[in-house]
C-alpha positions as CSV (number, residue, x, y, z in Angstrom):
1,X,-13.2,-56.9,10.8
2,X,-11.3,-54.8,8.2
3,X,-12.3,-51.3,8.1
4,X,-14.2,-50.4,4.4
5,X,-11.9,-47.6,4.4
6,X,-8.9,-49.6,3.6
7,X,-11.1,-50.7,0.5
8,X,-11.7,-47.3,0.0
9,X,-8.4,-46.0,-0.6
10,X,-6.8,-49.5,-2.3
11,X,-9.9,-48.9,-4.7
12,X,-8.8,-44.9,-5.0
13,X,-5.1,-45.9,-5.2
14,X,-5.7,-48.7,-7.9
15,X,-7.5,-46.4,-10.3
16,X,-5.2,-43.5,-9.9
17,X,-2.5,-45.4,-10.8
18,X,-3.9,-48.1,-13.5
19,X,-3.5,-47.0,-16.9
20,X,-7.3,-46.6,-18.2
21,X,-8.5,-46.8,-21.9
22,X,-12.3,-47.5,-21.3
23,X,-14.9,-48.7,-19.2
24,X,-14.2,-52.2,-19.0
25,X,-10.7,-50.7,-17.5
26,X,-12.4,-49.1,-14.7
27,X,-14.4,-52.5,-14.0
28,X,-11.8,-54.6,-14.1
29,X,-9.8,-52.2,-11.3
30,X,-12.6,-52.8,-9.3
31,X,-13.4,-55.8,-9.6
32,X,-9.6,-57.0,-8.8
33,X,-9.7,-54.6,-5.9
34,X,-12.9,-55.8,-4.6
35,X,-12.6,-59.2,-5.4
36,X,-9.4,-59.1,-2.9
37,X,-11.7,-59.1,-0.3
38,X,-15.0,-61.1,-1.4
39,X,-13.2,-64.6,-0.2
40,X,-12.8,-62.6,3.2
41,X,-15.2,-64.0,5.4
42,X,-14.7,-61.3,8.2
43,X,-15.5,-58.4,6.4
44,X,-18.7,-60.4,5.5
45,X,-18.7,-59.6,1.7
46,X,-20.9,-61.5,-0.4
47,X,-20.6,-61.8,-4.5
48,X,-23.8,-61.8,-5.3
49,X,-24.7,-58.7,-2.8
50,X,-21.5,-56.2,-4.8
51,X,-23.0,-57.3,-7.7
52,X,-26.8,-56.7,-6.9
53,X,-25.3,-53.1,-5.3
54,X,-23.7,-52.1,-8.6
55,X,-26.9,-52.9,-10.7
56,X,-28.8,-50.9,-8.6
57,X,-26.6,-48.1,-8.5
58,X,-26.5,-48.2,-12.5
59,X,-30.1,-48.3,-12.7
60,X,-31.1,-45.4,-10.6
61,X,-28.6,-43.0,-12.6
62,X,-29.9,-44.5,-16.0
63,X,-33.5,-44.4,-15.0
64,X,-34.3,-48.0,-15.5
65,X,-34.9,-48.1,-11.5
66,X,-38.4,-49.4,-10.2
């Protein structure tokens, strides 16, 4: 299994060193970084679970959390 903390640091590499203009920069860092891995069956990662993570985390700093 690859260790999340080589994720980690690609994601904190990739960001530091992409040029960033808005948002939608940020997202698409990630979701090259991340998406990198989602085909990797060893580290277990699922589309639709990254996905469901990142709504949630969005809605419990916006307050649309239930």
């Amino acid at each position: 299994m690859k260790d999340i903390n080589k994720i980690r640091q690609e994601l904190i590499d990739a960001i530091n060193n992409d040029p960033m203009v808005d948002l939608s920069d940020i997202g698409n860092t990630i979701g090259i970084v991340i998406g990198n891995h989602l085909t990797d069956k060893e580290m277990g990662f699922d589309e639709d679970d990254f996905l469901h993570g990142i709504k949630h985390g969005i809605s419990l700093s916006n307050g649309t959390h239930f």
